[in-house]
N, CA, C and O atoms as CSV, one atom per row, in Angstrom:
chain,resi,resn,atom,element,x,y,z
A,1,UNK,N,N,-25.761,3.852,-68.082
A,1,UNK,CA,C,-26.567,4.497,-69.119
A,1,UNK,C,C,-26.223,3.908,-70.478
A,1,UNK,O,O,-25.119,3.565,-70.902
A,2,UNK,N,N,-27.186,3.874,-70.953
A,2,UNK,CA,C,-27.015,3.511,-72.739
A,2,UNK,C,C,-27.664,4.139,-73.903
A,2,UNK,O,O,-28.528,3.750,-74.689
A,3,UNK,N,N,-27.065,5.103,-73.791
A,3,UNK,CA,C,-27.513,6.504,-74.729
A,3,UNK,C,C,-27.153,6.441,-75.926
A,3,UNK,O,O,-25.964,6.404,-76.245
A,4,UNK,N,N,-28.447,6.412,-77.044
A,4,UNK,CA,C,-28.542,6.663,-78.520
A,4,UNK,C,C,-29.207,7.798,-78.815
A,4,UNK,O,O,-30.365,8.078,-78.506
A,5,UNK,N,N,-28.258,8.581,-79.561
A,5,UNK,CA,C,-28.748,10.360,-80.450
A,5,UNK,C,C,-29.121,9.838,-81.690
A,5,UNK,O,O,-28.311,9.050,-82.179
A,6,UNK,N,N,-29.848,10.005,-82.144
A,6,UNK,CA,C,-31.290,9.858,-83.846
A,6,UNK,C,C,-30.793,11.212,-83.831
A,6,UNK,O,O,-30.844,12.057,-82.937
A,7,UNK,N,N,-30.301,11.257,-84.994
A,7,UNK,CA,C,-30.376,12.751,-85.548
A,7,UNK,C,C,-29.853,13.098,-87.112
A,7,UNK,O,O,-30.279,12.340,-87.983
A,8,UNK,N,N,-29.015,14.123,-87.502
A,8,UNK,CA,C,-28.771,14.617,-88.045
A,8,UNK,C,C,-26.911,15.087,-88.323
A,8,UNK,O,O,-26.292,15.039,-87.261
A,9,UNK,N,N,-26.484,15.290,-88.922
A,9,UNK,CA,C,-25.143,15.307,-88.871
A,9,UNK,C,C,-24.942,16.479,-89.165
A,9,UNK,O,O,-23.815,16.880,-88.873
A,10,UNK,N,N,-25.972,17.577,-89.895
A,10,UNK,CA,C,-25.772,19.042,-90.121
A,10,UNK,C,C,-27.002,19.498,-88.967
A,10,UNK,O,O,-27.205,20.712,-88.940
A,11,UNK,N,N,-27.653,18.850,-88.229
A,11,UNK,CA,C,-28.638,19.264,-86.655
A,11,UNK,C,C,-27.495,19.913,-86.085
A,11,UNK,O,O,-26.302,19.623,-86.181
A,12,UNK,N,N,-28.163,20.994,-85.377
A,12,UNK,CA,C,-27.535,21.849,-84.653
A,12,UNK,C,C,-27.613,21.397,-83.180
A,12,UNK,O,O,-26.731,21.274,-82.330
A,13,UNK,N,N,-28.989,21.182,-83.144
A,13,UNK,CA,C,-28.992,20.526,-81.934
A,13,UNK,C,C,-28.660,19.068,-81.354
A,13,UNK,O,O,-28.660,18.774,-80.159
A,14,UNK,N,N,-28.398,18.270,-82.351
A,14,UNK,CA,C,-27.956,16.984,-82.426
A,14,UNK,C,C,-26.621,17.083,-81.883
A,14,UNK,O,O,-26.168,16.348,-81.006
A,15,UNK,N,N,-25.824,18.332,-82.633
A,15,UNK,CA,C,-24.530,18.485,-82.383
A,15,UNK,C,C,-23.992,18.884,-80.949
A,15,UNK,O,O,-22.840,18.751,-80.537
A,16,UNK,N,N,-25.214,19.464,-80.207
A,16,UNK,CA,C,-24.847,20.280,-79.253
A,16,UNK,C,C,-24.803,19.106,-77.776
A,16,UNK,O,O,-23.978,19.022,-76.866
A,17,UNK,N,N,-26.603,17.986,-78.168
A,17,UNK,CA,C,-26.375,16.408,-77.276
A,17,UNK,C,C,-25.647,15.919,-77.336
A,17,UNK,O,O,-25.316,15.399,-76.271
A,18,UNK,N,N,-24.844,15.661,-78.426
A,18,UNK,CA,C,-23.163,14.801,-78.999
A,18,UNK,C,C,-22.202,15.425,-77.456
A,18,UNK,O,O,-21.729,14.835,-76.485
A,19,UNK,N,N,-22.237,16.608,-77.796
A,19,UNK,CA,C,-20.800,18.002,-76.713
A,19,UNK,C,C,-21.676,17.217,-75.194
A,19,UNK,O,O,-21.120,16.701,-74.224
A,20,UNK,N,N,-23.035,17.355,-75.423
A,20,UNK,CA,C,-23.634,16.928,-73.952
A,20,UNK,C,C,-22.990,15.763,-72.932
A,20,UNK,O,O,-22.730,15.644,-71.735
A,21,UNK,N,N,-22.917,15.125,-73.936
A,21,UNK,CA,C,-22.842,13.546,-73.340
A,21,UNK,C,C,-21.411,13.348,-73.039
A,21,UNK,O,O,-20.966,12.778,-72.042
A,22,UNK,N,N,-20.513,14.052,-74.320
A,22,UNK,CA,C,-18.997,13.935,-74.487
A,22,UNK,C,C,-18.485,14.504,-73.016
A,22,UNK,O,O,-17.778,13.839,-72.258
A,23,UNK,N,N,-19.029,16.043,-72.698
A,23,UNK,CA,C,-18.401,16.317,-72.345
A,23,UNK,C,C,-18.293,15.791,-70.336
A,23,UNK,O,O,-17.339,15.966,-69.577
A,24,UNK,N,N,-19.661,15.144,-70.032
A,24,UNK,CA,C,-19.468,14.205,-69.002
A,24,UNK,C,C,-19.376,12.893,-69.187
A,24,UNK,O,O,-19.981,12.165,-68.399
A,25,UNK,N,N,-18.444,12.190,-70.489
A,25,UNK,CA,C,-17.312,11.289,-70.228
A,25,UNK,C,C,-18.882,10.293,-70.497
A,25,UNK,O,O,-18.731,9.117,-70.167
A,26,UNK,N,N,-19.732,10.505,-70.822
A,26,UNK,CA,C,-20.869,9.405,-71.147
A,26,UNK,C,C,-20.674,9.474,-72.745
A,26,UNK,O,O,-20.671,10.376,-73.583
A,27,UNK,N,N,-20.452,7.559,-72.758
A,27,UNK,CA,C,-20.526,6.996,-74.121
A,27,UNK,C,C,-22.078,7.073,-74.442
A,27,UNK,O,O,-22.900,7.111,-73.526
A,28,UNK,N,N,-22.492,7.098,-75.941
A,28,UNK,CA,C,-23.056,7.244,-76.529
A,28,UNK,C,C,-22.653,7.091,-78.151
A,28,UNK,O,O,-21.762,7.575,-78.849
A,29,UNK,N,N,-23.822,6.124,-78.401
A,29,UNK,CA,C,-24.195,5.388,-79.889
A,29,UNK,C,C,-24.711,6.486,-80.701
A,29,UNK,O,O,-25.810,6.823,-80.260
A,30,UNK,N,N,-24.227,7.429,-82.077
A,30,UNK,CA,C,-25.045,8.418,-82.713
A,30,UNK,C,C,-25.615,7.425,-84.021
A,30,UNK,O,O,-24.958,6.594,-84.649
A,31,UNK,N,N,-26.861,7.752,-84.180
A,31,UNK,CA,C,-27.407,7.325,-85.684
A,31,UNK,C,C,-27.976,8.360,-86.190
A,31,UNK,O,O,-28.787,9.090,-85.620
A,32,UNK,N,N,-27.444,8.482,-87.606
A,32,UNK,CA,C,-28.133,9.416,-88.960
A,32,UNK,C,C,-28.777,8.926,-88.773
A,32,UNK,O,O,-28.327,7.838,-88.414
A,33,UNK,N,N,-29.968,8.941,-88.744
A,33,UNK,CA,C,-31.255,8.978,-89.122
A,33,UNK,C,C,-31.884,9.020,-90.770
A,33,UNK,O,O,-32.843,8.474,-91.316
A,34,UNK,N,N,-30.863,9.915,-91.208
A,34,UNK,CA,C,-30.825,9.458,-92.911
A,34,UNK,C,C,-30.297,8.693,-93.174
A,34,UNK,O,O,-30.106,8.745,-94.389
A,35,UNK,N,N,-29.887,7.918,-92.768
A,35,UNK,CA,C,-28.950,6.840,-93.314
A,35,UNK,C,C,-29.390,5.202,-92.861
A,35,UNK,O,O,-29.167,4.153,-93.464
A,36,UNK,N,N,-30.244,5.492,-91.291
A,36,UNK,CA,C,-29.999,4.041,-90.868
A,36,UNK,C,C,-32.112,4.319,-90.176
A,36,UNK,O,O,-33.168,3.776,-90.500
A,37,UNK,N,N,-31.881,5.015,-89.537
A,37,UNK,CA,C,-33.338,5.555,-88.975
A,37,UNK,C,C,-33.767,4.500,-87.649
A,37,UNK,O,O,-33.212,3.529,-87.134
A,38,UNK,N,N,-34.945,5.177,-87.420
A,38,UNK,CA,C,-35.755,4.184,-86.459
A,38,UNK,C,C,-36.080,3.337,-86.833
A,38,UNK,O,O,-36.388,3.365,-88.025
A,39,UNK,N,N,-36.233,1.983,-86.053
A,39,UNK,CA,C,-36.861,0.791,-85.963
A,39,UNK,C,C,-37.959,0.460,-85.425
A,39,UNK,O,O,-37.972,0.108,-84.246
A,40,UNK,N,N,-39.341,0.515,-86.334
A,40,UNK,CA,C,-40.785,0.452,-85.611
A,40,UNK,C,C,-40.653,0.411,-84.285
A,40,UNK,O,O,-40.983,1.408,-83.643
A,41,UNK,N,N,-40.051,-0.960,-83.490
A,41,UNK,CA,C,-40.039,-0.713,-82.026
A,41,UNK,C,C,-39.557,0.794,-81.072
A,41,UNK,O,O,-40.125,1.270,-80.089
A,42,UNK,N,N,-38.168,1.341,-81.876
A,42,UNK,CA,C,-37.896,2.189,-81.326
A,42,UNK,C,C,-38.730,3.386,-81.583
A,42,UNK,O,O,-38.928,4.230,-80.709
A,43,UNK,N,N,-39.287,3.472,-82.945
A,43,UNK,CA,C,-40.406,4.609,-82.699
A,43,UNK,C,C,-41.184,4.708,-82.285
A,43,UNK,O,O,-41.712,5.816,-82.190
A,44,UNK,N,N,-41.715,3.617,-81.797
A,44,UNK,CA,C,-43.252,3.434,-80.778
A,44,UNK,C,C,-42.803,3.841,-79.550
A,44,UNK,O,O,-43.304,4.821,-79.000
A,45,UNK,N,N,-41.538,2.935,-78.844
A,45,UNK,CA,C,-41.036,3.516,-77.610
A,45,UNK,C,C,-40.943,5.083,-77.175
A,45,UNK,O,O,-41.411,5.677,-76.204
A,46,UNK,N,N,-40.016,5.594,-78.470
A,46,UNK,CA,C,-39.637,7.037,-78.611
A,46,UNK,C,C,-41.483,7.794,-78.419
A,46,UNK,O,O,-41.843,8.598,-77.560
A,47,UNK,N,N,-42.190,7.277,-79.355
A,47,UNK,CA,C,-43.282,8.080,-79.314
A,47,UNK,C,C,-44.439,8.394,-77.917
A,47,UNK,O,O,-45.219,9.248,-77.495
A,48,UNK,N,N,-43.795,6.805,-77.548
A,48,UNK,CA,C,-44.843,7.081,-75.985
A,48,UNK,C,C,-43.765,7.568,-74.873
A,48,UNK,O,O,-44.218,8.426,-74.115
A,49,UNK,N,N,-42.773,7.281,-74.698
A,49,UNK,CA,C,-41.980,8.312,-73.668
A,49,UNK,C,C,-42.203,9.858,-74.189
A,49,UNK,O,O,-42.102,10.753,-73.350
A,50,UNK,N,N,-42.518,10.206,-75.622
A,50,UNK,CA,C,-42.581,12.011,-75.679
A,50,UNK,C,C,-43.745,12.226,-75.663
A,50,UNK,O,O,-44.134,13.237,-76.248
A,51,UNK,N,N,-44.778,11.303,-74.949
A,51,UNK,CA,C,-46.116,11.741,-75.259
A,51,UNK,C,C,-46.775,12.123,-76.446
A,51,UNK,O,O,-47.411,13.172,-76.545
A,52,UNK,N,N,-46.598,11.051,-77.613
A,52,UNK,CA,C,-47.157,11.087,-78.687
A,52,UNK,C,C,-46.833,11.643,-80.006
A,52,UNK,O,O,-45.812,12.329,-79.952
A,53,UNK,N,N,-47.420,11.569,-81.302
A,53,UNK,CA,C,-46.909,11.754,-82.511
A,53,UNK,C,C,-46.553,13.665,-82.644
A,53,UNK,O,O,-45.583,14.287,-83.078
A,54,UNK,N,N,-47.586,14.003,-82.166
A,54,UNK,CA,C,-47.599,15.542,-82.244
A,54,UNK,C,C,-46.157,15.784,-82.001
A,54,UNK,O,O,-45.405,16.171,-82.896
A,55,UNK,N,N,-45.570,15.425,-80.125
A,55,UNK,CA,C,-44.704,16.435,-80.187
A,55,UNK,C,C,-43.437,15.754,-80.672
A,55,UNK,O,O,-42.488,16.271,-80.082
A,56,UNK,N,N,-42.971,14.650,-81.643
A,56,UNK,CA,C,-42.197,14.389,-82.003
A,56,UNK,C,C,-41.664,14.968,-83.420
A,56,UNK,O,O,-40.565,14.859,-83.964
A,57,UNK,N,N,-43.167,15.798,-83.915
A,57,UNK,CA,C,-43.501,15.911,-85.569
A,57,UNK,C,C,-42.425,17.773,-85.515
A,57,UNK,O,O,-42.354,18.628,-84.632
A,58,UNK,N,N,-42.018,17.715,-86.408
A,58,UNK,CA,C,-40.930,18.953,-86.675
A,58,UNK,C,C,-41.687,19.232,-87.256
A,58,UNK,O,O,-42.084,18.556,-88.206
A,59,UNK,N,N,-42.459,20.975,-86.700
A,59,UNK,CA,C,-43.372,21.847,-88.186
A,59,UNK,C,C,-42.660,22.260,-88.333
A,59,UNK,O,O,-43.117,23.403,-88.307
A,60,UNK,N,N,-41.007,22.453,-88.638
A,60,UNK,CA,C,-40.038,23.152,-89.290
A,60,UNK,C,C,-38.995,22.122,-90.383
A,60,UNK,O,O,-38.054,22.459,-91.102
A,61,UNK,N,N,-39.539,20.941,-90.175
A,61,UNK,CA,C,-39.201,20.285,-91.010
A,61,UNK,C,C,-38.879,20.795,-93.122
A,61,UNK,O,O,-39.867,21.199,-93.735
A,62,UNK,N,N,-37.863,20.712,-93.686
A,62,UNK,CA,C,-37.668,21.097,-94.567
A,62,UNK,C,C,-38.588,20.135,-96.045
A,62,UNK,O,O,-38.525,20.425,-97.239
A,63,UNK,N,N,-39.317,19.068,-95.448
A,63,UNK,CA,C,-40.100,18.155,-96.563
A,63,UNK,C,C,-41.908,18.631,-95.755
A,63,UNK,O,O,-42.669,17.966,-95.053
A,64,UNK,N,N,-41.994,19.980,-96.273
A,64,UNK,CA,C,-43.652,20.287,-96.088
A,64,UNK,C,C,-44.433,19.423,-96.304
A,64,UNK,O,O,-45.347,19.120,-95.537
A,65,UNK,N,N,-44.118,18.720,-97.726
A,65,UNK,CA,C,-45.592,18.062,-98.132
A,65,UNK,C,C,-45.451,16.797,-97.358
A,65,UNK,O,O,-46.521,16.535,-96.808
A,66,UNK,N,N,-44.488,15.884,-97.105
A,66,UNK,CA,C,-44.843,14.833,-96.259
A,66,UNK,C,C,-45.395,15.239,-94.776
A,66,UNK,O,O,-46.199,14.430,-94.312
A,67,UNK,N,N,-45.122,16.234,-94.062
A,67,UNK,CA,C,-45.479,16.764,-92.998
A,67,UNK,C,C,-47.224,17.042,-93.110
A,67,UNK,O,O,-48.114,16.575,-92.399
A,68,UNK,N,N,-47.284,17.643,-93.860
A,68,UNK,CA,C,-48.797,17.912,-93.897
A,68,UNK,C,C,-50.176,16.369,-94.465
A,68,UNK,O,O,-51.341,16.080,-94.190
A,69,UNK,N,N,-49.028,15.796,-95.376
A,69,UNK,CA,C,-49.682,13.814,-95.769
A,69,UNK,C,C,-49.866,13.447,-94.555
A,69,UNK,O,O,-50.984,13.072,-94.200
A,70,UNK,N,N,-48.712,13.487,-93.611
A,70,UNK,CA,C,-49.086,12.686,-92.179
A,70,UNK,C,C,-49.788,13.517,-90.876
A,70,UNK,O,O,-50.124,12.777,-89.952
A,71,UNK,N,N,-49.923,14.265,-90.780
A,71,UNK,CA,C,-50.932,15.383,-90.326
A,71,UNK,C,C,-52.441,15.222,-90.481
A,71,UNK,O,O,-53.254,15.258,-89.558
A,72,UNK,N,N,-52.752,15.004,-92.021
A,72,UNK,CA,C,-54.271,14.563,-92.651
A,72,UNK,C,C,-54.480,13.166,-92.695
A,72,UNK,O,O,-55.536,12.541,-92.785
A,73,UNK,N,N,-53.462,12.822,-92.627
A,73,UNK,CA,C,-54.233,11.045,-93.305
A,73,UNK,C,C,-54.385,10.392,-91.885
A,73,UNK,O,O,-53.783,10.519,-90.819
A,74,UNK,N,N,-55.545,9.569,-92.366
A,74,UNK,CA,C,-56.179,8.339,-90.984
A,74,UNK,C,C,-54.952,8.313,-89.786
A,74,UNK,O,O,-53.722,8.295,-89.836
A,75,UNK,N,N,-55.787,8.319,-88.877
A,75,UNK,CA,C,-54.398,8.099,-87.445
A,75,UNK,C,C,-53.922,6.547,-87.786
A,75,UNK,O,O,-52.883,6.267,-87.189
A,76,UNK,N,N,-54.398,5.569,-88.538
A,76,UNK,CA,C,-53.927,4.225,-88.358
A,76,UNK,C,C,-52.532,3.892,-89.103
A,76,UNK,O,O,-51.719,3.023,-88.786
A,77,UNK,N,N,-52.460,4.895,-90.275
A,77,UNK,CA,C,-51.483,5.569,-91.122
A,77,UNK,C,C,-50.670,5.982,-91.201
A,77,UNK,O,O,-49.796,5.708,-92.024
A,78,UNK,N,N,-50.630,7.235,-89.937
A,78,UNK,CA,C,-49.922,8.168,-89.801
A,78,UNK,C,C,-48.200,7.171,-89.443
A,78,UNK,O,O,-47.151,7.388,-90.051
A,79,UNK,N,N,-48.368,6.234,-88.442
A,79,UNK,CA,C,-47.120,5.924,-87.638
A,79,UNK,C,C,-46.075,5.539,-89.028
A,79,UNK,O,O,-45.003,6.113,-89.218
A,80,UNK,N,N,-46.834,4.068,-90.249
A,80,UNK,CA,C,-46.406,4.008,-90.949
A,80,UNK,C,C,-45.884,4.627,-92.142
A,80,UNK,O,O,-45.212,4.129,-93.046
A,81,UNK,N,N,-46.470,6.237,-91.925
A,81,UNK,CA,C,-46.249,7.200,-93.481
A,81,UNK,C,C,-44.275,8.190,-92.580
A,81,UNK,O,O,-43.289,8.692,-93.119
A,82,UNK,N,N,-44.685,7.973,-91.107
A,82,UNK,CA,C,-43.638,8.635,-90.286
A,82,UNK,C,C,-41.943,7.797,-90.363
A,82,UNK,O,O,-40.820,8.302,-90.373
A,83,UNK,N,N,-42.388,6.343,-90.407
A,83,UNK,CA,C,-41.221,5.697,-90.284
A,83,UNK,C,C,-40.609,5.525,-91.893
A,83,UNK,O,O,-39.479,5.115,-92.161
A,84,UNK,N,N,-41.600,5.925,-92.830
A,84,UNK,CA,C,-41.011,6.093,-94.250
A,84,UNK,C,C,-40.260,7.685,-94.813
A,84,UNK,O,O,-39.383,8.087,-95.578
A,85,UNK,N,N,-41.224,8.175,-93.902
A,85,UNK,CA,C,-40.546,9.795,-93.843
A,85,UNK,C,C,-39.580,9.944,-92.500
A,85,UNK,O,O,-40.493,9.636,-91.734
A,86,UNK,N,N,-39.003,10.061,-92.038
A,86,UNK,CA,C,-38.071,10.418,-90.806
A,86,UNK,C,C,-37.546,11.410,-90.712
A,86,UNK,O,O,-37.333,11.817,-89.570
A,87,UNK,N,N,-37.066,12.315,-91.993
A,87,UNK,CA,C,-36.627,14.001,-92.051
A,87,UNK,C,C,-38.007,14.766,-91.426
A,87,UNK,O,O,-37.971,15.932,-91.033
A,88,UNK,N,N,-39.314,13.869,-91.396
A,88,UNK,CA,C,-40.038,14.994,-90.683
A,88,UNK,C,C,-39.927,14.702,-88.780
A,88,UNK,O,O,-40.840,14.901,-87.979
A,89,UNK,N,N,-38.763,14.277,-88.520
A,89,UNK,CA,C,-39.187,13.783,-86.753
A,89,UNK,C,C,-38.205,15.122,-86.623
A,89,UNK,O,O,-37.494,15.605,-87.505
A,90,UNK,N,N,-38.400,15.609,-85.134
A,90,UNK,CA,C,-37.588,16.302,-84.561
A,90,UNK,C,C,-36.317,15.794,-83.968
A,90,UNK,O,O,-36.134,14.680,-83.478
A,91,UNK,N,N,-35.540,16.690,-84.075
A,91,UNK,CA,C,-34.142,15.948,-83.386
A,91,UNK,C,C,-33.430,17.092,-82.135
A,91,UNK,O,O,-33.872,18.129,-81.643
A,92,UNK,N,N,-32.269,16.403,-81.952
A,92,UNK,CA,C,-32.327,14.746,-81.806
A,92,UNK,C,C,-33.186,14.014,-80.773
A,92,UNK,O,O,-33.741,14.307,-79.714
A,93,UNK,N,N,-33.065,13.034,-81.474
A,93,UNK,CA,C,-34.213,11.885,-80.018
A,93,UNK,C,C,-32.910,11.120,-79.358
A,93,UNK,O,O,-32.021,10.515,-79.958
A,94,UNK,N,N,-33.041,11.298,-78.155
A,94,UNK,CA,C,-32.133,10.735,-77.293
A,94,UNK,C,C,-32.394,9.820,-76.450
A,94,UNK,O,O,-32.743,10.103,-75.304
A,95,UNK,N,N,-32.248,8.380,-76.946
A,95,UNK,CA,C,-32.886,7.421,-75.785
A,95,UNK,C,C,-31.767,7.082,-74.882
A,95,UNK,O,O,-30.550,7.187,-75.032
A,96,UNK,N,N,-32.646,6.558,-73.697
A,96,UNK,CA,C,-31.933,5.709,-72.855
A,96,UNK,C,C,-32.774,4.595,-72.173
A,96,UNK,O,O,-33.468,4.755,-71.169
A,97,UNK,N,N,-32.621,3.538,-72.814
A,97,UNK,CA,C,-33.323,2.417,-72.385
A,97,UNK,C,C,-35.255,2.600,-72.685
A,97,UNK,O,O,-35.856,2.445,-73.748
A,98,UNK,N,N,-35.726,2.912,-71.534
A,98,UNK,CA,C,-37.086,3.074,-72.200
A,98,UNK,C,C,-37.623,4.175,-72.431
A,98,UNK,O,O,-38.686,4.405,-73.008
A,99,UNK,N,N,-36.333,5.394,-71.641
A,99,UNK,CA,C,-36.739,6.820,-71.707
A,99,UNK,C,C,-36.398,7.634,-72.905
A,99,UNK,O,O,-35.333,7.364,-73.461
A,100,UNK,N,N,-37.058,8.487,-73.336
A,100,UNK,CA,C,-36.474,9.422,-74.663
A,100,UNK,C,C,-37.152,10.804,-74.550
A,100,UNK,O,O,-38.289,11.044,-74.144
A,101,UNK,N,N,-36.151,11.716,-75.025
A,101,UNK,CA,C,-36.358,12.618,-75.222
A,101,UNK,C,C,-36.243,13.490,-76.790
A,101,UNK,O,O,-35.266,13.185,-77.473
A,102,UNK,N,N,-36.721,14.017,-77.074
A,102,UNK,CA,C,-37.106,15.141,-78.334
A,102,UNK,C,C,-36.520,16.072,-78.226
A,102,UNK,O,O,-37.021,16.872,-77.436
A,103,UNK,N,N,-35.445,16.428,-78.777
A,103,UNK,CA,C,-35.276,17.740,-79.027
A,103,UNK,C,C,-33.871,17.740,-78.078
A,103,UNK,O,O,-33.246,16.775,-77.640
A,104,UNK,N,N,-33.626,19.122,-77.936
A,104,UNK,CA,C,-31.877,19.670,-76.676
A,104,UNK,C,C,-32.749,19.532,-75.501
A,104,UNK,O,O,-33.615,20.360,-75.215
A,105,UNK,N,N,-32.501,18.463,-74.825
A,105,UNK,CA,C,-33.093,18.292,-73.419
A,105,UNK,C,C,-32.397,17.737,-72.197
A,105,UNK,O,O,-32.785,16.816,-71.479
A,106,UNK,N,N,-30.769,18.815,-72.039
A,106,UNK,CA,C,-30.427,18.514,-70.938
A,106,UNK,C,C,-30.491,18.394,-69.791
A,106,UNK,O,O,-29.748,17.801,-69.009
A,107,UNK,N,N,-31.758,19.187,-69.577
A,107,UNK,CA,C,-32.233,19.509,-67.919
A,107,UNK,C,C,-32.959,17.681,-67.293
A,107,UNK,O,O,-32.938,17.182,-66.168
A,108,UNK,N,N,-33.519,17.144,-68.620
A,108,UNK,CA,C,-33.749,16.029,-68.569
A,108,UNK,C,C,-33.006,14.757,-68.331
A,108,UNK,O,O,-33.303,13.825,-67.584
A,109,UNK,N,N,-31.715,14.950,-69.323
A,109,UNK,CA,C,-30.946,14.122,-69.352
A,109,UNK,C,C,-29.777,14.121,-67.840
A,109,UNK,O,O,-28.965,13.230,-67.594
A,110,UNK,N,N,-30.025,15.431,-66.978
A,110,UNK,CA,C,-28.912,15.434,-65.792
A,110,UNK,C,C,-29.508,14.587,-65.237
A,110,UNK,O,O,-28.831,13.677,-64.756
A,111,UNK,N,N,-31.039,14.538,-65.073
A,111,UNK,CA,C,-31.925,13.426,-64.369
A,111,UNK,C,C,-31.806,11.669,-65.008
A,111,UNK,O,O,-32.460,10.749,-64.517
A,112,UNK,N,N,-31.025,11.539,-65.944
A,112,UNK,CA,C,-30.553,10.091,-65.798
A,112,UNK,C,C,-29.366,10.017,-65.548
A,112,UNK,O,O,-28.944,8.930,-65.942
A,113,UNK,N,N,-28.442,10.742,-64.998
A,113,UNK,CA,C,-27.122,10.013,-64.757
A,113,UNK,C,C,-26.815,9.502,-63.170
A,113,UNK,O,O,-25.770,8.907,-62.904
């Protein structure tokens, strides 16, 4: 396995995939996401393993107005207004190779080890 957490360093749930992985002895790469973020490729990947922009988009996100800019504006738009905003993605995104998941999704993740 080659597991990367996108997240947050005050995510609650970021914190809880971190204990996930730790605690069955699986290494894993963490990235702030504020700090370093996705890489077009990896957000396209990320976006078609979660089945699309919707369910990656946090409506609890703490930056409303970019949430609602990329919501309205042209779909051709949207990917590029997302990879400039990234506090609006949900976390954590947990890849592994071509698979990813959104959000605390261990029931998922027992299914890659």
């Amino acid at each position: 396995m080659n597991i990367q957490i996108f997240g947050t360093t005050k995510c609650f749930d970021t914190k809880k995939a971190q204990r996930y992985f730790k605690e069955r002895g699986v290494k894993y790469q963490f990235i702030d996401i504020k700090q370093k973020g996705l890489s077009k490729g990896e957000y396209i990947s990320v976006k078609q393993a979660a089945g699309g922009l919707d369910k990656i988009l946090n409506s609890n996100c703490k930056d409303k107005d970019a949430l609602a800019l990329i919501q309205y504006i042209a779909d051709e738009d949207k990917d590029e207004k997302v990879l400039e905003n990234q506090q609006v993605l949900l976390t954590p995104i947990v890849r592994n190779g071509k698979k990813a998941t959104v959000g605390y999704r261990p029931d998922i993740w027992k299914e890659w080890e």
